[in-house]
C-alpha positions in Angstrom: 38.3 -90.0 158.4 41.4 -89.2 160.3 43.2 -86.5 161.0 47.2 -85.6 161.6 47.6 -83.3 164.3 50.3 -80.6 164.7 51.5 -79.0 168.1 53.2 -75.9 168.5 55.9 -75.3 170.6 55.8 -73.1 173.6 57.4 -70.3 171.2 54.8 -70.9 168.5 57.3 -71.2 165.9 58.1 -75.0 165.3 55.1 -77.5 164.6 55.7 -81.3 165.6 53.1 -84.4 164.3 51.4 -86.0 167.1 52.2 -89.4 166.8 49.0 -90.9 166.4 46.2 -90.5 164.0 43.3 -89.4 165.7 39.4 -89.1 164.3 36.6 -87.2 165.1 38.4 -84.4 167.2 37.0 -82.5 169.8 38.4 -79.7 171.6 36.9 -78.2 174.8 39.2 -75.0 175.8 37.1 -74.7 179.1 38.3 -78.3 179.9 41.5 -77.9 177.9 40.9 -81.8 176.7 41.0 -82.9 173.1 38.8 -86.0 172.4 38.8 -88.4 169.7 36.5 -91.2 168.9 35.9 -93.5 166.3 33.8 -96.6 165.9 33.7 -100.2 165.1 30.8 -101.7 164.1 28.2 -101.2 166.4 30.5 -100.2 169.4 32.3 -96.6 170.2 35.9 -96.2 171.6 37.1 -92.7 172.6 40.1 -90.8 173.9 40.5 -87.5 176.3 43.4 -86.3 175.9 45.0 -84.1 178.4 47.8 -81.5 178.3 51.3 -81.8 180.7 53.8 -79.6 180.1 52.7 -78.8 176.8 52.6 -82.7 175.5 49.4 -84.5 175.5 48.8 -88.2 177.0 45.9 -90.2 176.7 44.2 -89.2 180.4 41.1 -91.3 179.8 40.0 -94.0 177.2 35.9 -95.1 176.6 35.0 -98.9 175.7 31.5 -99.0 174.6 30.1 -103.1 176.4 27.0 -104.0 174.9 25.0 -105.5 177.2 21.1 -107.8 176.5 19.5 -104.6 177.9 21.6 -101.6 176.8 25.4 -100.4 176.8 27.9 -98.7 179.1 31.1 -97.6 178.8 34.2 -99.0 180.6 36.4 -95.7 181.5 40.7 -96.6 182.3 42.2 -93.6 183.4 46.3 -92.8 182.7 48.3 -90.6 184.0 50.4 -88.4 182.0 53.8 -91.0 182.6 51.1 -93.8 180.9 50.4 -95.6 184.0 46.7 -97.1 184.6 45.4 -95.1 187.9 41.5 -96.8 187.8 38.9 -97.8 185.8 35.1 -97.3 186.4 32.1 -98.4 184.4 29.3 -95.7 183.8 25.8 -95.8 181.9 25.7 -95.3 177.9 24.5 -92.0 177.8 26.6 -90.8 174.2 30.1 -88.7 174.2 31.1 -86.3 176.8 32.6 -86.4 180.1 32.0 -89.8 180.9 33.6 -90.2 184.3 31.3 -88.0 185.6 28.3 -90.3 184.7 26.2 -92.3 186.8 28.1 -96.0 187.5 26.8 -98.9 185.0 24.1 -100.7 185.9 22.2 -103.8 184.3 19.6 -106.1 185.1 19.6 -109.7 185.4 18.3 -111.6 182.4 19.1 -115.2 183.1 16.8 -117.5 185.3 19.9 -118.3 187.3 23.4 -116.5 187.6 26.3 -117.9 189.6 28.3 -115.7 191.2 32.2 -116.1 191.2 35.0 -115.0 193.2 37.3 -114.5 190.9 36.8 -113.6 187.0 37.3 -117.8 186.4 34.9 -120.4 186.1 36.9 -122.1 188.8 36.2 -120.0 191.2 32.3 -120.3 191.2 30.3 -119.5 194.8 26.9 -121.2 196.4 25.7 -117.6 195.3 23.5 -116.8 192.6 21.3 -113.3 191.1 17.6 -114.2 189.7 16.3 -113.0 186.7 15.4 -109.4 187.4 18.0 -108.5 190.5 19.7 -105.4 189.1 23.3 -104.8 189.8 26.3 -102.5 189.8 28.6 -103.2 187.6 32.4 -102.4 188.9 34.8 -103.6 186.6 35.3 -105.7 183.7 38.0 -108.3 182.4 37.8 -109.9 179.0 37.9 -113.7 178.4 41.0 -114.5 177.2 39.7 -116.5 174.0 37.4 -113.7 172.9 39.6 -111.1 170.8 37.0 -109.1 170.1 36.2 -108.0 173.5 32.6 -109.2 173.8 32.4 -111.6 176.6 33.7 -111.4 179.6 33.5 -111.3 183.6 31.8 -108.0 185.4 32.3 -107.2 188.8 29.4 -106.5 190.4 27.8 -105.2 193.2 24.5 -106.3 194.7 22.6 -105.0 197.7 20.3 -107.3 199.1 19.8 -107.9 202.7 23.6 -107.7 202.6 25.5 -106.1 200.2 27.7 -108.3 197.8 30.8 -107.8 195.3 31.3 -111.0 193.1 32.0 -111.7 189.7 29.8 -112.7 187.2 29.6 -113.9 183.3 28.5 -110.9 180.9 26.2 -113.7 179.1 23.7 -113.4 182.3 
């Protein structure tokens, strides 16, 4: 179901149409944040909307991953001109304030995982994660011939006798 939402002026007495449909709306006054989220199959996607000088901008967008062993969300943060300021990958743990969830992390479940330098196949290292190493996951990039947003590279971080930020393949 979607809704069409209306916003009053500063006067109260002229209502414009946001200009997108929105679903499953949620207001928090304490927060002052308005969030939508709707779903796709098996995976969630939800907005926070913020309020700047009485317009609202999309302040902080949810990506559910699925991953062999659970979810997480991948969190990009706007500010009000549009403009991406970060992103940040945090545990499954429903709707809600995500960015202030505990960062993503996931658990090896290949016998052998090559780590990469960059999110390309190219760029593979000597380096590799074990079945059962568990790792933080930083950041994610698509691959670019999967349109539905399912496989992809991670970012991850590792802390072993030294601590190590690589890419690696969301199938391990």
């Amino acid at each position: 179901i979607f809704y069409r939402l209306f916003l009053a002026d500063k006067t109260g007495s002229q209502l414009k149409e946001f200009a997108e449909a929105i679903s499953n709306p949620e207001l928090d006054v304490k927060r002052k944040t308005l969030t939508v989220a709707e779903r796709s199959g098996p995976r969630w996607f939800s907005t926070e909307y913020h309020s700047q000088n009485g317009k609202l901008y999309s302040a902080m967008k949810s990506e559910m991953l699925a991953l062999r062993d659970g979810a997480v969300n991948y969190l990009t943060f706007t500010d009000a001109a549009g403009k991406v300021t970060g992103h940040k990958l945090v545990n499954d743990e429903g709707q809600g304030n995500s960015a202030d969830q505990a960062d993503a992390t996931a658990t090896i479940q290949v016998a052998k995982a090559p780590l990469f330098d960059k999110s390309n196949t190219a760029s593979k290292t000597k380096m590799y994660l074990v079945k059962g190493d568990t790792v933080t996951l930083l950041d994610w990039k698509a691959k670019s011939t999967d349109s539905a947003g399912l496989d992809g590279w991670y970012l991850i971080r590792y802390k072993g006798s030294k601590v190590i930020e690589k890419w690696l393949e969301s199938s391990a």
